[in-house]
SEVEX-647697 format. One record per atom (N, C-alpha, C): residue number from 1; x negated, z negated, y. Coordinates in nm, 4 decimals. Layout:
<rs>
  marmar         u         w         v
     NUM         X         Z         Y
...
</rs>
This chain:
<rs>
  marmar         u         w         v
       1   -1.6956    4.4585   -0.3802
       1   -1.5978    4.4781   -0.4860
       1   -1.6431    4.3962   -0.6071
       2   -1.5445    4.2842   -0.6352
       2   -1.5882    4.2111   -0.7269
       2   -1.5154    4.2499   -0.8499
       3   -1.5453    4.2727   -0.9985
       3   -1.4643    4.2793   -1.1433
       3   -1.4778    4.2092   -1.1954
       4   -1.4034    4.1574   -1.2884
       4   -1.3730    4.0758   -1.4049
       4   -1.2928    4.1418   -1.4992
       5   -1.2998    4.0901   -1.6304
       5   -1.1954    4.1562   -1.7033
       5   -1.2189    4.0209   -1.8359
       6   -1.1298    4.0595   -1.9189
       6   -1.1415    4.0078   -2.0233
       6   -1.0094    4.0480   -2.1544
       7   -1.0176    4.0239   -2.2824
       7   -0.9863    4.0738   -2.4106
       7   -0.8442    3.9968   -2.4240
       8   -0.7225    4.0487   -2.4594
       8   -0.6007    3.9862   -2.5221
       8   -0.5844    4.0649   -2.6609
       9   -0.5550    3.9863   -2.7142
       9   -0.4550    4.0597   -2.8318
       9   -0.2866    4.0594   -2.8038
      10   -0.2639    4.1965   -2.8422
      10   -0.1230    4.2684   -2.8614
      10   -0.0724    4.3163   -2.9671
      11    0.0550    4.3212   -2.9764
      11    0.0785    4.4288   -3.1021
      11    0.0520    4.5730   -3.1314
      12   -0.0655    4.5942   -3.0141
      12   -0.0606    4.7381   -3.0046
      12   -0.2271    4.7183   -3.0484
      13   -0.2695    4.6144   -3.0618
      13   -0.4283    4.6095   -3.0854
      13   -0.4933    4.5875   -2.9335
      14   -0.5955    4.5234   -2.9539
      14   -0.6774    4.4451   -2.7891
      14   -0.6466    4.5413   -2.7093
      15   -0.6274    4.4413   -2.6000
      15   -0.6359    4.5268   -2.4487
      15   -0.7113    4.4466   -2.3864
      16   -0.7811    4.5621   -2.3006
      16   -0.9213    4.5104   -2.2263
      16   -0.8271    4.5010   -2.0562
      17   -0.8154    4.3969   -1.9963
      17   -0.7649    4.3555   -1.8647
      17   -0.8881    4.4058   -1.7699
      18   -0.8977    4.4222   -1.6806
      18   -0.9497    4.4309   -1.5836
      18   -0.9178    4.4385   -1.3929
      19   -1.0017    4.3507   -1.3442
      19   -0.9493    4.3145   -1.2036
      19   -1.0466    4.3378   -1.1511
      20   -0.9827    4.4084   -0.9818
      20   -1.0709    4.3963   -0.8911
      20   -1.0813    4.3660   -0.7517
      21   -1.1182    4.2322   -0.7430
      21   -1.1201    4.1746   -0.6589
      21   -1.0232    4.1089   -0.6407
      22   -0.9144    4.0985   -0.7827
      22   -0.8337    3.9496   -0.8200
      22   -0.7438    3.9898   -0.8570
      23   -0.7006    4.1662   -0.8287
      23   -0.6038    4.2407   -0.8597
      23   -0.6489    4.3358   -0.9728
      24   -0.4941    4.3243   -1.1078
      24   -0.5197    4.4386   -1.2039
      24   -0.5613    4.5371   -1.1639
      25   -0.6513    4.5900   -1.2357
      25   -0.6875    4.7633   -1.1997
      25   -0.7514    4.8367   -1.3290
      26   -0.7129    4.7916   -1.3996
      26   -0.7307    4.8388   -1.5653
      26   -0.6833    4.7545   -1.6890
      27   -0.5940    4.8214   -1.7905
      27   -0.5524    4.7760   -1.9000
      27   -0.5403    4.9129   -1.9843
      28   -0.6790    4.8347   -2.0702
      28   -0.7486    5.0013   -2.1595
      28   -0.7092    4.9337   -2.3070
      29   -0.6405    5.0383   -2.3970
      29   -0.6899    4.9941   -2.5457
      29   -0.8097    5.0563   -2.6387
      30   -0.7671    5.0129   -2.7410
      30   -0.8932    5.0617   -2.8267
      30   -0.9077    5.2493   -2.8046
      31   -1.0340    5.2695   -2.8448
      31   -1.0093    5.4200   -2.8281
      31   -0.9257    5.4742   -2.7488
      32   -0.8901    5.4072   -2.6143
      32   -0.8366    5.4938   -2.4805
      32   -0.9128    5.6133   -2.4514
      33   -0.8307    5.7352   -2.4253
      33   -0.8986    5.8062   -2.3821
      33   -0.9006    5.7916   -2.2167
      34   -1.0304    5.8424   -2.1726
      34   -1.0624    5.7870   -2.0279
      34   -1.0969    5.6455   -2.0071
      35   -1.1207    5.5765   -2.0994
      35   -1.2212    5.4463   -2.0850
      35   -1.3012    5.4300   -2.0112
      36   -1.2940    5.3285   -1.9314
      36   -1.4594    5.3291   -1.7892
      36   -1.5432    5.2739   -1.9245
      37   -1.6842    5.3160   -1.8808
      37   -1.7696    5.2379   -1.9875
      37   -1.7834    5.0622   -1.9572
      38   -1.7826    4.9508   -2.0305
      38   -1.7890    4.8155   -2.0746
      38   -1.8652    4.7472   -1.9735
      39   -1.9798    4.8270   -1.9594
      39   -2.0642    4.7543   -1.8597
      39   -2.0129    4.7999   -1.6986
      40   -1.8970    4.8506   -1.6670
      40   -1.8431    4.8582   -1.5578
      40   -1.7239    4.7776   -1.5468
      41   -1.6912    4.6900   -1.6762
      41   -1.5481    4.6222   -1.6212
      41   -1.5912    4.4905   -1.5628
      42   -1.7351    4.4548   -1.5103
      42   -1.7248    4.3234   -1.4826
      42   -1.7865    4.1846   -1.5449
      43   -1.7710    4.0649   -1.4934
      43   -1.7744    3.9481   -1.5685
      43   -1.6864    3.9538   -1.6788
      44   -1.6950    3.8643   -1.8052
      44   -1.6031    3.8326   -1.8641
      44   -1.5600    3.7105   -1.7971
      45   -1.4063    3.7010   -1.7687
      45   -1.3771    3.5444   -1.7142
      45   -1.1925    3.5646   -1.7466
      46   -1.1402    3.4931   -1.7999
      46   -1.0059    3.5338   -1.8385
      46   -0.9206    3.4304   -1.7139
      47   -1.0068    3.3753   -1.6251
      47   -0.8731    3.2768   -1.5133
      47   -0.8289    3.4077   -1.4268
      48   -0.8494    3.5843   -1.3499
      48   -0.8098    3.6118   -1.3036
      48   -0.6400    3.6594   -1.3981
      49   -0.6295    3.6578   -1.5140
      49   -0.5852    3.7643   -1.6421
      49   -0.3888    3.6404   -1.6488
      50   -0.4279    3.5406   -1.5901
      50   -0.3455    3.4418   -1.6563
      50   -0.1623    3.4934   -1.6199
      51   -0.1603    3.5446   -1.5125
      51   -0.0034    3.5894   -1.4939
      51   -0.0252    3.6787   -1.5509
      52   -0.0593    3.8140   -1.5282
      52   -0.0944    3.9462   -1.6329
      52   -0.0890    3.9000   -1.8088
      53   -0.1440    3.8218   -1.8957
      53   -0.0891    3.7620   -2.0410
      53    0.0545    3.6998   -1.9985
      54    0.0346    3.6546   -1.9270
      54    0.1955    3.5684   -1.9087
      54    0.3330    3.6730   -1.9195
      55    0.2893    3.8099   -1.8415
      55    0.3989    3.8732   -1.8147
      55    0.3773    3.9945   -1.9524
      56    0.2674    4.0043   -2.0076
      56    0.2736    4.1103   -2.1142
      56    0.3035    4.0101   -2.2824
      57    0.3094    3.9460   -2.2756
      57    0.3521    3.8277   -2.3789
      57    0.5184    3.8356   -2.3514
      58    0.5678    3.8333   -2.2214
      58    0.7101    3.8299   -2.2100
      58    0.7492    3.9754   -2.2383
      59    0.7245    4.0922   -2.1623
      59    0.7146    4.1804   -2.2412
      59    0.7323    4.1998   -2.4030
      60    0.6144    4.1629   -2.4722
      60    0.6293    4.1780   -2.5534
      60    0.7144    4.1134   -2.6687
      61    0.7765    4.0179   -2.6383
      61    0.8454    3.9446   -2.7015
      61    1.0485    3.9854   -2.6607
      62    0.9748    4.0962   -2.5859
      62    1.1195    4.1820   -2.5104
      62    1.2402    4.0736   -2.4095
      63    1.1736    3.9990   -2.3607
      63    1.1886    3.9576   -2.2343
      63    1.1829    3.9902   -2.1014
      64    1.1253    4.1087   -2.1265
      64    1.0490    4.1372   -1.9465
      64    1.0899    4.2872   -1.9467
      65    1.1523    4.3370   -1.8393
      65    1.1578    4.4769   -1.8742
      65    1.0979    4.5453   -1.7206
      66    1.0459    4.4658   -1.6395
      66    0.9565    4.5450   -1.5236
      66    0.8430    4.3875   -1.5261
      67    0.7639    4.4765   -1.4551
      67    0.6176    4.3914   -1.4409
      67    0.6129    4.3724   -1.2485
      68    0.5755    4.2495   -1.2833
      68    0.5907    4.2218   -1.0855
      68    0.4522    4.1478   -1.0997
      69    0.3400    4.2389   -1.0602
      69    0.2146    4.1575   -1.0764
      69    0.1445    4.2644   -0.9521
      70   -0.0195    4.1923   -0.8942
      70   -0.0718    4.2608   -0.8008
      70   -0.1677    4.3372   -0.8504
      71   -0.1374    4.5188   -0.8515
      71   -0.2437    4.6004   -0.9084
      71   -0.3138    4.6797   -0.7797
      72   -0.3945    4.7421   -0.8453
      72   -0.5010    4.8137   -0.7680
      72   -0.5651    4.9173   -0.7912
      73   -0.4988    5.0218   -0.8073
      73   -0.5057    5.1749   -0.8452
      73   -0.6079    5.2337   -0.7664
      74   -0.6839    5.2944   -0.8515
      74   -0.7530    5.3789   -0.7290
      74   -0.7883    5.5286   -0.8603
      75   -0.7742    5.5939   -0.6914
      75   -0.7404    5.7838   -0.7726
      75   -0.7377    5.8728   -0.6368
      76   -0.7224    5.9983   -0.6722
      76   -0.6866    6.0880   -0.5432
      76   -0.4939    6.0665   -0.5371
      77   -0.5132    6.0579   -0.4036
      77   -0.3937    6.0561   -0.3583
      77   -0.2756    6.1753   -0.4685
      78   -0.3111    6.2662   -0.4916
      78   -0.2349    6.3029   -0.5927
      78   -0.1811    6.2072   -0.7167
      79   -0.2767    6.1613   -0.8182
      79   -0.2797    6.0786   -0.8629
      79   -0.2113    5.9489   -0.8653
      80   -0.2356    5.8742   -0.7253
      80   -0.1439    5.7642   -0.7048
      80   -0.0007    5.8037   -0.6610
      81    0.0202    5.9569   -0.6015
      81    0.1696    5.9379   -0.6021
      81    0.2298    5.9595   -0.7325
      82    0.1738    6.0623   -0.8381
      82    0.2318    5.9839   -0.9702
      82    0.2451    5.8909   -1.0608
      83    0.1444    5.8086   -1.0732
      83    0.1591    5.6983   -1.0872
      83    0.2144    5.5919   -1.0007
      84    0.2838    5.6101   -0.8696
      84    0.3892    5.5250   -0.8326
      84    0.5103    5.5888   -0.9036
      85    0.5608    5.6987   -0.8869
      85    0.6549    5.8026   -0.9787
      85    0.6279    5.7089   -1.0886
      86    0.5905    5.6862   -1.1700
      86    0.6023    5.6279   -1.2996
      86    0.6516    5.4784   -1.2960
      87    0.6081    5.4118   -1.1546
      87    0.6655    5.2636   -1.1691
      87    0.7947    5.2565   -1.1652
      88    0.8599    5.4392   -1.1351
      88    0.9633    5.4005   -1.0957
      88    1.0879    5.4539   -1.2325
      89    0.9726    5.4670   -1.3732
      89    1.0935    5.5221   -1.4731
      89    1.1316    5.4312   -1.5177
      90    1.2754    5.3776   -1.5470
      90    1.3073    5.2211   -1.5796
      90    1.3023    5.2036   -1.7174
      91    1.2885    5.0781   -1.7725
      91    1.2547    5.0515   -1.9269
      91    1.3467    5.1175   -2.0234
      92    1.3219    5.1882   -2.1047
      92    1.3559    5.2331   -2.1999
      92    1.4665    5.4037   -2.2263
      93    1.3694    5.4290   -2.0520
      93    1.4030    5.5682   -2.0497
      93    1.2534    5.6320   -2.0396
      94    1.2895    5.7850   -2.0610
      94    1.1892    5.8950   -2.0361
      94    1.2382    5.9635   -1.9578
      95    1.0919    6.0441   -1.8730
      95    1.1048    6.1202   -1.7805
      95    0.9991    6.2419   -1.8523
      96    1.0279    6.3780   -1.8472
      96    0.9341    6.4597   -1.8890
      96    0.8674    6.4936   -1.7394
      97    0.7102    6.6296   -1.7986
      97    0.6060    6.6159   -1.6936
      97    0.7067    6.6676   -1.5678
      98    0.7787    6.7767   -1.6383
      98    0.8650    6.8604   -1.5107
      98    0.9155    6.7694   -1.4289
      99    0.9927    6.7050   -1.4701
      99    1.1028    6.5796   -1.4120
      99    0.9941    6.5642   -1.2864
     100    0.8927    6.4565   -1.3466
     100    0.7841    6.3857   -1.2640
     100    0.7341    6.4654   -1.1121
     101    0.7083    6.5981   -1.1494
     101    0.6809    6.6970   -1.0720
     101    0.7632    6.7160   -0.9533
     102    0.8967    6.7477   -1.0217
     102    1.0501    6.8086   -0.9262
     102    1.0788    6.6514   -0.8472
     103    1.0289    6.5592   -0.9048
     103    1.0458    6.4362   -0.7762
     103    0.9421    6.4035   -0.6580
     104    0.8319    6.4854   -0.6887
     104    0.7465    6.4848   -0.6490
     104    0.7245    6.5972   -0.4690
     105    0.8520    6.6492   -0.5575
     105    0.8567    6.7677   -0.4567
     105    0.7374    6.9154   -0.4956
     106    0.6887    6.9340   -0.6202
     106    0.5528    7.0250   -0.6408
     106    0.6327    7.0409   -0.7970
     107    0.7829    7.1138   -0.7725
     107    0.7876    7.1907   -0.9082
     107    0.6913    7.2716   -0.9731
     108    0.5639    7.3168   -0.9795
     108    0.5167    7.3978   -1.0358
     108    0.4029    7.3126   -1.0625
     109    0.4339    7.1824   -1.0798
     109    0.2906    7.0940   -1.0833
     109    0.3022    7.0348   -1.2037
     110    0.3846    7.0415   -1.3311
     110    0.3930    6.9768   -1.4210
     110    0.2603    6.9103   -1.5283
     111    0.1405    7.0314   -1.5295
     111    0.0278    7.0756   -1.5483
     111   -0.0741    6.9101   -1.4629
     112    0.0037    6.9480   -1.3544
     112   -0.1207    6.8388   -1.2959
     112   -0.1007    6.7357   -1.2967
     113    0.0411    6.6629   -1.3194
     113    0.1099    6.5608   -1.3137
     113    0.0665    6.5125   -1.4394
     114    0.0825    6.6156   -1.5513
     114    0.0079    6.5498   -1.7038
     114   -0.1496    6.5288   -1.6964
     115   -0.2054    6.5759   -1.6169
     115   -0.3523    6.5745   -1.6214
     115   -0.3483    6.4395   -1.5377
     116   -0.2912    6.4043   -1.4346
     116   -0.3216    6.2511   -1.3408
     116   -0.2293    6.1159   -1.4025
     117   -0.1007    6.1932   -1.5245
     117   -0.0524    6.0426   -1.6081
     117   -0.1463    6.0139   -1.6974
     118   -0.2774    6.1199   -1.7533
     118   -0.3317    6.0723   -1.8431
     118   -0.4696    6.0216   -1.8538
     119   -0.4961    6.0024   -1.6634
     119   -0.5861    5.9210   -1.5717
     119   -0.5487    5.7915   -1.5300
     120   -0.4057    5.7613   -1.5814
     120   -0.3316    5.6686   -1.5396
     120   -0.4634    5.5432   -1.5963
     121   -0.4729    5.4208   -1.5100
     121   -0.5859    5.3186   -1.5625
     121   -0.5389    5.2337   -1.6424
     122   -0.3888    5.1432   -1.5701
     122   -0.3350    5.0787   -1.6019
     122   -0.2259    5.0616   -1.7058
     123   -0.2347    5.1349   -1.8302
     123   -0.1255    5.1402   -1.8938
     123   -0.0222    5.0498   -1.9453
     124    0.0783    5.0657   -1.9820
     124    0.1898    4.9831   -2.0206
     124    0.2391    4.9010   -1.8934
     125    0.1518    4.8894   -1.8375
     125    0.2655    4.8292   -1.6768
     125    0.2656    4.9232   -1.5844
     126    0.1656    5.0583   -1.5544
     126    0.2350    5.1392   -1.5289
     126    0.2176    5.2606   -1.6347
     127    0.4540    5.2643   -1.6511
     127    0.4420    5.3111   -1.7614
     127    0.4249    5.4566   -1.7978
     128    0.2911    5.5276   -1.8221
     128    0.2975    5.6375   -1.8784
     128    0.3047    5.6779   -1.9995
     129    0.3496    5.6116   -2.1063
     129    0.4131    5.5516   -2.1711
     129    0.5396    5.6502   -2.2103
     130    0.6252    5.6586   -2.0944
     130    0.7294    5.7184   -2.0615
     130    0.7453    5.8609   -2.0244
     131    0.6530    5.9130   -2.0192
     131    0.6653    6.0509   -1.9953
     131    0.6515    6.1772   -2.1579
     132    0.7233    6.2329   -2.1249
     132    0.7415    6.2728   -2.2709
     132    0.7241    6.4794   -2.2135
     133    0.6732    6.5577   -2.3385
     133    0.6906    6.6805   -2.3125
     133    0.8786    6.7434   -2.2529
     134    0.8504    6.8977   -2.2517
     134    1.0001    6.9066   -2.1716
     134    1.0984    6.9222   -2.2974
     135    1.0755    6.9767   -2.4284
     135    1.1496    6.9631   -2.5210
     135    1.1761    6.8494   -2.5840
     136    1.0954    6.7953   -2.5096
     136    1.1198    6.5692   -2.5840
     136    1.0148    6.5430   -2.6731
     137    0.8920    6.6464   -2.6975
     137    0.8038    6.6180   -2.7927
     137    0.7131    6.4860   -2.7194
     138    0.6380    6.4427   -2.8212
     138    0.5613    6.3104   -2.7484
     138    0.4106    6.3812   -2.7753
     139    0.3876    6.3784   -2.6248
     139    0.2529    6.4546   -2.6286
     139    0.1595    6.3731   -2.5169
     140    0.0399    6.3595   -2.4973
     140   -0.0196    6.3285   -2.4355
     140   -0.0536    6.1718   -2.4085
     141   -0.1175    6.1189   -2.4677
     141   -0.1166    5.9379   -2.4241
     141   -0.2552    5.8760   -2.4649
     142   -0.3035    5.8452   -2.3190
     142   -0.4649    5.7709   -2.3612
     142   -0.4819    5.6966   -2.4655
     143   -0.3390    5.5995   -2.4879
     143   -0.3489    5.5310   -2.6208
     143   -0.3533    5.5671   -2.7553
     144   -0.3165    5.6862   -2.7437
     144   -0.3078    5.7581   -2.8809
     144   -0.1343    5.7947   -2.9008
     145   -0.1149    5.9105   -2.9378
     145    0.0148    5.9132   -2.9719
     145    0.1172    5.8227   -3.0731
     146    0.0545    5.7771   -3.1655
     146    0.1282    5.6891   -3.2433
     146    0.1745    5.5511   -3.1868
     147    0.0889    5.5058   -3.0666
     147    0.1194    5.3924   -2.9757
     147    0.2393    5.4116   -2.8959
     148    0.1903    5.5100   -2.8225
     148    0.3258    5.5770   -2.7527
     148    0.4540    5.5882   -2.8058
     149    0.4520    5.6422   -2.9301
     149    0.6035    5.6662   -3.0124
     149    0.6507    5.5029   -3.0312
     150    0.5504    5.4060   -3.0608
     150    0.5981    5.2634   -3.0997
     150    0.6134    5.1818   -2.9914
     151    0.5519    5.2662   -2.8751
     151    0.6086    5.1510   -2.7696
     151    0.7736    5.2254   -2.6768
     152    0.7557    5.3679   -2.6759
     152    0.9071    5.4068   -2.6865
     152    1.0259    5.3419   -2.7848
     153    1.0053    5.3197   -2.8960
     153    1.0704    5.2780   -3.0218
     153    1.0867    5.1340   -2.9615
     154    0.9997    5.0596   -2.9141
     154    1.0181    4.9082   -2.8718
     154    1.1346    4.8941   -2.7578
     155    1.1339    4.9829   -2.7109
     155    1.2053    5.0006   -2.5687
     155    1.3040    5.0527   -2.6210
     156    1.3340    5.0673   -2.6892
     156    1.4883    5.1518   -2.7224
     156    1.4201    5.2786   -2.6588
     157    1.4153    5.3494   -2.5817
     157    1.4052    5.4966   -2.5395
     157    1.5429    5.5909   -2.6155
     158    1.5903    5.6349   -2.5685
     158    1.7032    5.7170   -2.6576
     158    1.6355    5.8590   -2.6694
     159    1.5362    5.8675   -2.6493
     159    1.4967    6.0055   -2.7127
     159    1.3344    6.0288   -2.7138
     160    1.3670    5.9448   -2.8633
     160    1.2172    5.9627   -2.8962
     160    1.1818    6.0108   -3.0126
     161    1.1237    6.1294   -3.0497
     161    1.0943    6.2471   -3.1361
     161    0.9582    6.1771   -3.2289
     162    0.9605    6.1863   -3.3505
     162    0.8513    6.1928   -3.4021
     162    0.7490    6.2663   -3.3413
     163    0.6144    6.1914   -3.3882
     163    0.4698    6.2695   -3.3419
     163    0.5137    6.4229   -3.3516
     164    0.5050    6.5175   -3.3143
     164    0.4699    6.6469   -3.3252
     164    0.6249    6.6908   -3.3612
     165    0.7321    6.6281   -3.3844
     165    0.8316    6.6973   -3.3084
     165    0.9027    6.7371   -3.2113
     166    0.9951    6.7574   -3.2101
     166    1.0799    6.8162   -3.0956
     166    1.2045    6.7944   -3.1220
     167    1.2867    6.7517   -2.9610
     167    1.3952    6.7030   -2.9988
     167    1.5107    6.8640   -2.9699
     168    1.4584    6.9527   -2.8837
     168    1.5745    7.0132   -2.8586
     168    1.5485    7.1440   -2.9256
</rs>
């Protein structure tokens, strides 16, 4: 298992890329919570990173509204079926934890579904991002909540609540 990773700037503040074995398998920001520690992402070498900037530059310039790049998740199978569940919320909607759960087929899993989106590695391409509490509050995001509300806000999202409110 070979890593690499290396540093972009965003409007959201650096993101640390990381690949393994040629495929994304981490995009951490500052103060992520759940950060692998530094000396586990690898070489620094930015030639695996070059479609990955290519497609988060289009992104960000609101060009791109799905990401078609080769990632590499690794988690308990719980885990990766929600985070495929998440590749599948389309840009500039939300899904709350329940939602995530009841597609999942494990209505009573809302609990765990928030505990494995917020293990999610890869953020912003897969978007957890998008998952919002069941009253529409914005709760939970490795990036920090204020990221979350601004990258909902980027996306249009039609229902996106201030930090610590509630929409219903």
């Amino acid at each position: 298992m070979h890593k690499q990773h290396t540093v972009i700037d965003s409007p959201y503040g650096p993101l640390t890329l990381v690949a393994t074995d040629g495929r994304l398998s981490g995009l951490y920001m500052v103060n992520h919570r759940h950060r692998p520690p530094e000396e586990s992402f690898g070489d620094s070498d930015p030639r695996p990173f070059r479609e990955t900037e290519h497609q988060l530059a289009a992104y960000f310039d609101g060009e791109l509204t799905r990401f078609d790049l080769p990632i590499s998740l690794a988690g308990t199978p719980f885990q990766l079926s929600v985070w495929e569940q998440l590749q599948l919320i389309p840009y500039g909607e939300t899904r709350s934890y329940g939602q995530l759960a009841d597609a999942l087929g494990k209505p009573a899993a809302s609990r765990a579904v928030g505990l494995a989106n917020g293990r999610n590695p890869i953020s912003i391409i897969v978007p957890c991002h998008r998952v919002i509490g069941s009253t529409g509050s914005l709760i939970g995001y490795g990036g920090g909540l204020d990221r979350k509300q601004r990258l909902l806000v980027f996306e249009g999202a039609a229902t996106v609540a201030p930090v610590g409110a509630t929409l219903f």
